[in-house]
C-alpha positions in Angstrom: 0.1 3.7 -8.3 2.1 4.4 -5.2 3.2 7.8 -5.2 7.5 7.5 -4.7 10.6 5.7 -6.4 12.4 3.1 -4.7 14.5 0.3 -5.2 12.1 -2.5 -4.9 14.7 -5.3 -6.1 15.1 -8.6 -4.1 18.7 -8.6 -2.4 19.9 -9.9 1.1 17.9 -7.9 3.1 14.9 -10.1 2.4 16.8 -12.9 3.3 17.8 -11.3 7.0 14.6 -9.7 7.2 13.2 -10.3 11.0 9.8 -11.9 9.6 12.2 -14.2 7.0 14.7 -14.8 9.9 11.2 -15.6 12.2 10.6 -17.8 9.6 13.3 -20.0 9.1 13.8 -20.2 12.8 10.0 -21.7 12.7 10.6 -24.0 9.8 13.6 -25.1 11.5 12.1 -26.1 14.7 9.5 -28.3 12.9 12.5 -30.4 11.0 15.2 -30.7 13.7 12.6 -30.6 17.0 9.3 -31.6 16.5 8.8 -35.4 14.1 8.1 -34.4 10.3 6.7 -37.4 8.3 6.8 -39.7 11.0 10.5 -39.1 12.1 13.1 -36.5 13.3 15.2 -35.1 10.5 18.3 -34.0 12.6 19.1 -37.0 14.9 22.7 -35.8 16.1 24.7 -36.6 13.0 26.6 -34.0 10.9 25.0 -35.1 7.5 21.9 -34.8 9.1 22.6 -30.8 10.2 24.0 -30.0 6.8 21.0 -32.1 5.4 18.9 -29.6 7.5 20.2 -26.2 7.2 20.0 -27.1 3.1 16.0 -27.6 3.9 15.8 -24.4 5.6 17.7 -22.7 3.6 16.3 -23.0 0.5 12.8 -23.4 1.7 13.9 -19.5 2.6 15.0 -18.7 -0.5 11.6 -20.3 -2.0 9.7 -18.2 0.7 11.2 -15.2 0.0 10.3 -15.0 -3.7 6.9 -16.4 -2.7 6.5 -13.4 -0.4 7.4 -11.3 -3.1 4.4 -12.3 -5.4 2.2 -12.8 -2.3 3.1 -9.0 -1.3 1.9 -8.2 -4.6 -1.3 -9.8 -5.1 -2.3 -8.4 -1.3 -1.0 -5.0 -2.5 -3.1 -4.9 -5.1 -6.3 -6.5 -2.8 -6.0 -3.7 -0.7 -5.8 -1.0 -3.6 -8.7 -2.4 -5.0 -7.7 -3.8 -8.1 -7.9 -7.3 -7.3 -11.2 -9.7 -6.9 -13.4 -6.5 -8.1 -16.8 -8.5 -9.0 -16.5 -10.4 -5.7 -16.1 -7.6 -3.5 -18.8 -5.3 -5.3 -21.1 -6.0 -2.9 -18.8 -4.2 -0.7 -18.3 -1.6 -2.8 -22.0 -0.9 -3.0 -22.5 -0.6 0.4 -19.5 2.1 0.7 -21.0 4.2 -1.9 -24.3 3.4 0.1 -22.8 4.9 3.5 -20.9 7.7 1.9 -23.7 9.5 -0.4 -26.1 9.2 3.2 -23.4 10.7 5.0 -22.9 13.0 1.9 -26.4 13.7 2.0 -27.0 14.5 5.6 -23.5 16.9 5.6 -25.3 18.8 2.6 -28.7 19.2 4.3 -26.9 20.2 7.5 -24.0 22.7 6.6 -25.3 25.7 8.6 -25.1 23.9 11.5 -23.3 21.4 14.1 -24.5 18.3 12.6 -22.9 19.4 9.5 -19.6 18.9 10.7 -20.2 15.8 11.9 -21.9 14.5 8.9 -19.0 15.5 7.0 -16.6 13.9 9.0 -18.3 10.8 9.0 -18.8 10.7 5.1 -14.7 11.8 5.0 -14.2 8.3 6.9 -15.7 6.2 4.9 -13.7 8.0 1.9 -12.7 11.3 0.5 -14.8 11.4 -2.7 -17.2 9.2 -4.0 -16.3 5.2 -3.4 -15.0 3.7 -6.5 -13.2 1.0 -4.5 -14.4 -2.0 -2.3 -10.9 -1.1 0.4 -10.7 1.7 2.1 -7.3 2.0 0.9 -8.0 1.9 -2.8 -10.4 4.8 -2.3 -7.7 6.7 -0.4 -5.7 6.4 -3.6 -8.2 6.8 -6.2 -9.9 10.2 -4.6 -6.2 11.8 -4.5 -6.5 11.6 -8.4 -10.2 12.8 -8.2 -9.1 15.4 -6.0 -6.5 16.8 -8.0 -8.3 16.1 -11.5 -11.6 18.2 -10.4 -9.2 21.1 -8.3 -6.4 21.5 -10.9 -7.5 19.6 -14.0 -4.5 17.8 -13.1 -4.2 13.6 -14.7 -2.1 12.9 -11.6 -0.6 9.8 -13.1 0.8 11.9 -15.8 2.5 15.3 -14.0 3.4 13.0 -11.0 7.2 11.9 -12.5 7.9 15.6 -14.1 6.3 17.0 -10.3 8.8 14.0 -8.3 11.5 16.3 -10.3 10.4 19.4 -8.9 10.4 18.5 -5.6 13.1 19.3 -2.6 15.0 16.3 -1.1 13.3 16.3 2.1 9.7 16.0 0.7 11.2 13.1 -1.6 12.6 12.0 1.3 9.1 11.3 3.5 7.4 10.1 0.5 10.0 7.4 0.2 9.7 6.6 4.1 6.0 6.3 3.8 6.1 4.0 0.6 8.9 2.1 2.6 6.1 1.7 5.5 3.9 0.5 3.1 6.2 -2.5 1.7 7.6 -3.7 5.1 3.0 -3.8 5.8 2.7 -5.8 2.4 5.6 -8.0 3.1 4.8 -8.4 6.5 1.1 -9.3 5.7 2.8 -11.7 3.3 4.9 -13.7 5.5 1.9 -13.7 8.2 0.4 -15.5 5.4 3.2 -18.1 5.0 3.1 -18.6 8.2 -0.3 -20.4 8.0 0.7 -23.5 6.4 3.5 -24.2 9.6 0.8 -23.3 12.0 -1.1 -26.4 11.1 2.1 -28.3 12.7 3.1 -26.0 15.2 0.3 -24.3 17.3 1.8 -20.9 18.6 2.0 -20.0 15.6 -1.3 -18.9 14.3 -1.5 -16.1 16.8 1.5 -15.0 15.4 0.1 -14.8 12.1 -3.2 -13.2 13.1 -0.9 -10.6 15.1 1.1 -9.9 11.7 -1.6 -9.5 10.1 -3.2 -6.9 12.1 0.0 -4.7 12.1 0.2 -4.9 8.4 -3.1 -4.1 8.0 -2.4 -0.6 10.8 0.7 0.2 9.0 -0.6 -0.6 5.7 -3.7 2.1 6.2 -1.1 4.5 8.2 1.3 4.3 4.9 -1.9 5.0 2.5 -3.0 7.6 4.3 0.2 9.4 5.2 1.5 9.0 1.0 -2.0 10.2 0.0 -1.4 13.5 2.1 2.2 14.4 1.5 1.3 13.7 -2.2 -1.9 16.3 -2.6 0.4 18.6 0.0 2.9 18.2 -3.1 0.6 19.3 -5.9 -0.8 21.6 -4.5 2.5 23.8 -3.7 4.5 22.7 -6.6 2.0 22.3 -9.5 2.4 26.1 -10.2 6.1 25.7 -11.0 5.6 22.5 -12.5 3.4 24.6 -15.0 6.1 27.4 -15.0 8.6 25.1 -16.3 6.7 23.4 -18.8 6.0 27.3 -20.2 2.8 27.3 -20.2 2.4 30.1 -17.5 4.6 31.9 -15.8 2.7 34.4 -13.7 0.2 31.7 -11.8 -0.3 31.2 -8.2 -3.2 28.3 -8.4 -3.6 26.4 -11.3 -6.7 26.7 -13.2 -8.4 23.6 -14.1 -8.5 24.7 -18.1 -4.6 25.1 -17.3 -4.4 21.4 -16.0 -6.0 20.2 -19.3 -3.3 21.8 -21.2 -0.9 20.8 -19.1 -2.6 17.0 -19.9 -2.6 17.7 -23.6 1.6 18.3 -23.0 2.6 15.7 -20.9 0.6 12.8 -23.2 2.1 14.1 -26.1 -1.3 14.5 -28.0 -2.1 11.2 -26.8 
């Protein structure tokens, strides 16, 4: 999961999005500039502009709610939870990097090297790899993190903790989670882009540079919503346990005191 609420529902904005409006101004210099099937579309005539701006526009509307389930499925590629058994090999070479790392920061704590070992191992991923992405194993170790700190089952105390929290942290965790659609959506239209690059050239750089922004602003958004999030737990997960009355007189929570905080939130379950 991505760790904020907000309204994630398809409106006008994704129509008048600059990478939809990019788009449509693209798809709309193939049909009325350059020949399509052998011929112009838009020879002068007014049927034949009304004829076109019905093509483009609803080719938008079809590419918007294609970039929807595109975002979606990349979303979930870069989480991890997509194309798992093709991308273990991938995997297994993360966990392969990270426990050398691990290794060498262990056998070198009491001195420099250690440091640097450590830092090294903390690139590669924050706890153990259980992801092929980068960005899935940002997610998953924030749920290791807290589970082995606090005893904490993130996925559970995170909507009673989103209550606890002051408008202005809500407030930068739904910037950071806006960061990371506009990366998805953007890597989504880059993608659409790709079939109109066949007919029109200048557009495939285009797409390769979408892509790489997405990709930046995807990893900024991961890592910037993994943070704020721990930051969160770890200064309101005493008063989350305060309200639930299980301890009023706590300044860390104990892991044994996360587990019965688990046992309360899943209802026995």
């Amino acid at each position: 999961m991505m760790w904020a609420y907000v309204d994630d529902r398809i409106g006008w904005r994704d129509l008048c999005s600059p990478p939809a409006l990019l788009w449509a101004v693209a798809l709309l210099h193939l049909v009325t500039v350059r020949p399509l099937a052998g011929e112009h579309l838009l020879s002068g005539r007014p049927s034949d502009c009304l004829r076109a701006a019905l093509v483009v526009g609803g080719a938008l509307v079809i590419a918007v709610l294609a970039r929807r389930l595109l975002a979606e499925a990349i979303a979930a590629l870069w989480l991890g939870r997509r194309l798992q058994r093709a991308l273990r090999p991938l995997l297994t070479r993360r966990v392969r990097l990270w426990e050398t790392a691990h290794d060498l920061a262990v056998q070198h704590d009491r001195d420099a090297d250690g440091a640097r070992h450590a830092a090294r191992r903390n690139r590669i991923a924050l706890a153990r790899p259980q992801c092929a992405t980068w960005m899935g194993d940002r997610n998953a170790a924030l749920e290791t993190r807290v589970r082995t700190e606090y005893g904490l089952d993130l996925p559970s105390a995170w909507p009673r903790l989103w209550m606890l929290l002051p408008e202005t942290t809500r407030h930068d965790l739904r910037t950071a989670l806006l960061t990371w659609r506009d990366a998805t959506a953007w890597a989504a239209w880059a993608t659409l882009f790709v079939p109109l690059a066949f007919e029109w050239w200048p557009l495939a750089p285009l797409s390769a540079l979408g892509w790489l922004w997405a990709v930046r602003s995807a990893r900024y958004a991961v890592e910037t919503l993994t943070d704020l999030t721990e930051a969160a737990v770890d200064l309101y997960a005493p008063r989350l346990v305060a309200q639930l009355g299980i301890a009023t007189d706590m300044d860390v929570v104990e892991p044994s005191t996360g587990r019965r905080v688990n046992i309360r939130l899943r209802k026995g379950g």
